[in-house]
C-alpha positions in Angstrom: -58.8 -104.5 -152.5 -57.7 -101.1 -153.8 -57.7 -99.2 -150.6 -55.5 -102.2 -149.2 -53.0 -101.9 -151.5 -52.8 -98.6 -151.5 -52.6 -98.9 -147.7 -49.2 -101.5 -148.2 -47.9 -99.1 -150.3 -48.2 -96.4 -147.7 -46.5 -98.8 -145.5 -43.7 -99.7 -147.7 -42.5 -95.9 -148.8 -42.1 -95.5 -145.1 -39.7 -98.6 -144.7 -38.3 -97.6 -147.7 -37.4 -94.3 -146.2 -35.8 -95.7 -143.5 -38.1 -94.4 -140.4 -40.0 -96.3 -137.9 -43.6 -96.8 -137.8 -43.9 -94.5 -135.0 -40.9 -92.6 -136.3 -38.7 -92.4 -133.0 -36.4 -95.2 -132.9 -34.7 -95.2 -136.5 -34.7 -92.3 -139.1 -32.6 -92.0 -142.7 -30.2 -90.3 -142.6 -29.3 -88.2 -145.4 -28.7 -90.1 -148.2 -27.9 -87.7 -150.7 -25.7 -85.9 -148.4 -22.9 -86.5 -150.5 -23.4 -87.7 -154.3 -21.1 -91.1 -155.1 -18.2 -91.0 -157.0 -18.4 -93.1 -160.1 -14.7 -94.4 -159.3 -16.3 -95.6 -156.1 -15.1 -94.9 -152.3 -13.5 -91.8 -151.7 -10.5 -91.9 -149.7 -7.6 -89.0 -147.8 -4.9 -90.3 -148.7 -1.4 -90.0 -146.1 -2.4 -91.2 -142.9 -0.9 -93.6 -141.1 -1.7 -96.3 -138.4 1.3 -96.4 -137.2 3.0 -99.5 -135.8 5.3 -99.2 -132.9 7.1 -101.0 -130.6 6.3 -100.9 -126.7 9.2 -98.3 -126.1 8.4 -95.6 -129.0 4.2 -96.0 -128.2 5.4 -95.3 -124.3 7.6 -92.9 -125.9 4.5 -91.4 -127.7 2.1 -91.0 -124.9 5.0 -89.8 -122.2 4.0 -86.5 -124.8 0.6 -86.6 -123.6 0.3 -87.3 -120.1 -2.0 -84.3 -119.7 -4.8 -85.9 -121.1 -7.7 -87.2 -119.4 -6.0 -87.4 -116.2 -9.1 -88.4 -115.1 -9.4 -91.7 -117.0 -12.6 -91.0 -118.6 -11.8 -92.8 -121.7 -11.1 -96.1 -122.1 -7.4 -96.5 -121.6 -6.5 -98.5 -124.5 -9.0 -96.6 -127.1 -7.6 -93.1 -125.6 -3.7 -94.5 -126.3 -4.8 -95.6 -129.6 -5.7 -92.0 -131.2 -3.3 -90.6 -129.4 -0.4 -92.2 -131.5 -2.8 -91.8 -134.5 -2.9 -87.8 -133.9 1.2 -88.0 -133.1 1.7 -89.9 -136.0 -0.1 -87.5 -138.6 0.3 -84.4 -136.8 1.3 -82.4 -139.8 -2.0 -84.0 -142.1 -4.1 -82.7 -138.6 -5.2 -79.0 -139.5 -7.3 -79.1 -136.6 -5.2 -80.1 -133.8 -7.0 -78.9 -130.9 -9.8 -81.7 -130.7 -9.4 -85.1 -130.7 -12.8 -87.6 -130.1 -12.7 -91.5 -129.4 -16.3 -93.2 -129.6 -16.7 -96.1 -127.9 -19.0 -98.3 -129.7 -18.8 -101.5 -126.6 -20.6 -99.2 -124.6 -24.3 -99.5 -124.9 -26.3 -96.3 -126.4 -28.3 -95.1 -123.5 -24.5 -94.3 -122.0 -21.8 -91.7 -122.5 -19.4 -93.0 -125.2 -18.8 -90.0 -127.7 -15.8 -88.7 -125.5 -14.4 -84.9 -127.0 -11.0 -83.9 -125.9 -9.7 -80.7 -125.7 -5.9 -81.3 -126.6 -5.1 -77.8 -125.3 -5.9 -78.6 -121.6 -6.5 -82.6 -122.0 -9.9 -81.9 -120.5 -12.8 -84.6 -121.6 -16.4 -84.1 -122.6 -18.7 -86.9 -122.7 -21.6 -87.6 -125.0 -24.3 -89.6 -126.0 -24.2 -91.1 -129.9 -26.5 -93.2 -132.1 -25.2 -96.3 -133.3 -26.7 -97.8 -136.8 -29.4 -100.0 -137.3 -27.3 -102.6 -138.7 -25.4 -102.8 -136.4 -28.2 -103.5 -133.6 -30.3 -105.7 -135.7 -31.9 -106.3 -131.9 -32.4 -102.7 -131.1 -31.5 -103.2 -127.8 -29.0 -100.3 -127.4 -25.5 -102.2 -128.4 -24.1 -102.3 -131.2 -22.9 -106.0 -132.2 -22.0 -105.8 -136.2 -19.5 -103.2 -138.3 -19.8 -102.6 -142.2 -18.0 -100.4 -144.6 -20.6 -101.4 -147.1 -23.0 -99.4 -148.8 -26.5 -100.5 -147.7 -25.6 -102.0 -144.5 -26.8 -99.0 -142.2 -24.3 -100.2 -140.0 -21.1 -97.7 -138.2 -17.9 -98.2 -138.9 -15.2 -98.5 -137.2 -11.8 -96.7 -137.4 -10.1 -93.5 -137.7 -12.2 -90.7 -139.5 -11.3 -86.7 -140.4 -14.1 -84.3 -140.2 -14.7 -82.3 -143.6 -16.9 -79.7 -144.6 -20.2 -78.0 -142.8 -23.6 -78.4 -145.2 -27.2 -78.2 -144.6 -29.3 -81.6 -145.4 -31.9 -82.9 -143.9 -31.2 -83.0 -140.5 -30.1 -79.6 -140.8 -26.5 -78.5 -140.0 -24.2 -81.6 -140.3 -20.9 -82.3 -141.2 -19.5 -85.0 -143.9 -16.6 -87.3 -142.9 -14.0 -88.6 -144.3 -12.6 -92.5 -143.4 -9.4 -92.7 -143.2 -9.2 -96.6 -142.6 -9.8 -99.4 -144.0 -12.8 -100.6 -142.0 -14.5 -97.1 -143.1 -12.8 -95.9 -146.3 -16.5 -95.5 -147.8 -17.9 -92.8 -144.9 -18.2 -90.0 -147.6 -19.6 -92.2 -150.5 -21.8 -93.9 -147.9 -23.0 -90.7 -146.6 -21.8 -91.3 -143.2 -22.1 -87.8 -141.4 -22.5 -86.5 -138.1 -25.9 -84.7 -137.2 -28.6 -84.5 -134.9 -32.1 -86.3 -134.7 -35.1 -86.1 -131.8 -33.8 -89.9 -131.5 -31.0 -89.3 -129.3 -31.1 -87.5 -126.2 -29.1 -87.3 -123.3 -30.8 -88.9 -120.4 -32.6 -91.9 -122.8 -32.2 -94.9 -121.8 -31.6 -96.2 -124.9 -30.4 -93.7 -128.2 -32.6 -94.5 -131.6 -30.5 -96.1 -134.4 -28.7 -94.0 -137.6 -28.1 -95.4 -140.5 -24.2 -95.3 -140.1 -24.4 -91.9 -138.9 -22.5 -90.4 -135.9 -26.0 -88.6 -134.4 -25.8 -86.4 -131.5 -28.2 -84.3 -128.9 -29.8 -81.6 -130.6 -28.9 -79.6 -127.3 -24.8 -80.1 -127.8 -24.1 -80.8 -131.8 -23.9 -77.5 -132.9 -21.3 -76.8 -130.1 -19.5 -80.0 -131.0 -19.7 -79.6 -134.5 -18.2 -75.9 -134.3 -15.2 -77.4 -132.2 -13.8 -80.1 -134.5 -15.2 -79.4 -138.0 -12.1 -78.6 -140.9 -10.1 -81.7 -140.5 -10.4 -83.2 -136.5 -9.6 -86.7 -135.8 -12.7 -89.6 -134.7 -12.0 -92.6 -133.8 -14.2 -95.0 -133.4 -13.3 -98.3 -131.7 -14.3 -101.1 -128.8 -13.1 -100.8 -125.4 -14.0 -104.6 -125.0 -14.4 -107.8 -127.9 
């Protein structure tokens, strides 16, 4: 009787931690990334979604016609962060990336697009999606939270912050920036890399809320938007 509990508890400290029995579908991510603040979610504070009619969003994007000119990215995500990054240009301090995620688009596919706003070329990526928001795991994401203890992604608009080591080695905090994903930093929401996600799988492994990238492209990635680069993360499809 003693061996089998000890045996369960084995088993439960590995739920607990967030992995998968065979450990390559779903890993924590790192919790303790970021300690949270005792006055709850931290927030950036002076961005704006911006609301505009159809003549000053045409108006907007006549300033950006450059940008994927090969319609890479979903039209109406891409137009989206486009009058985001317009709108808060001067909050922007790093102004030459821009990246839209599109969660509709199942894992196993290229949905983490980075734009170079310099030359309006696109780079295309595969990203893990949470586990709470695949309760299936069947490689799409169906369910967003903002809530701590979800292990779902969030959507919404999001500001790259600061460059730490954790456990998944070089990653890089985030700030939400709307109100669907206000709680990224408190949440620990971070980008990073895991042997879950690959480029060429045919379906990614689940975060827990974490943007997760290739091992083989993060550190490239990371080095281009880190210090204050827009994400957003949205649906091309309901």
């Amino acid at each position: 009787m003693r061996i089998h509990a000890l045996a369960l508890a084995a088993l439960a400290s590995i739920l607990v931690a967030g992995c998968a029995v065979d450990g390559t579908e779903e890993e924590a991510d790192d919790a303790n990334a970021e300690p949270a603040s005792s006055e709850g979610a931290l927030r950036v504070t002076g961005f704006v979604e911006p609301r505009l009619s159809a003549t000053e969003r045409a108006n907007v994007l006549a300033k950006y016609d450059n940008v994927d000119d090969g319609g890479v990215i979903p039209k109406k995500l891409l137009e989206d962060a486009l009058v985001f990054f317009d709108a808060n240009k001067s909050k922007i301090t790093n102004k030459n990336y821009l990246t839209v995620v599109d969660f509709s688009k199942h894992s196993g596919k290229k949905r983490f697009f980075l734009i170079d706003m310099r030359t309006g070329s696109v780079q295309s990526h595969v990203v893990a999606h949470g586990s709470g928001s695949d309760a299936d795991n069947n490689g799409t994401a169906e369910k967003f939270s903002n809530l701590s203890g979800s292990n779902a992604s969030s959507l919404g608009y999001y500001l790259t912050a600061e460059i730490y080591s954790g456990k998944h080695g070089r990653s890089m905090r985030l700030d939400g920036l709307s109100d669907t994903n206000y709680r990224a930093r408190d949440r620990a929401v971070v980008v990073h890399t895991a042997s879950y996600v690959k480029e060429g799988n045919s379906k990614q492994g689940r975060s827990w809320g974490c943007l997760v990238l290739d091992e083989d492209v993060k550190d490239a990635i990371v080095d281009k938007i880190k210090g204050g680069s827009v994400i957003y993360a949205g649906l091309s499809s309901s």
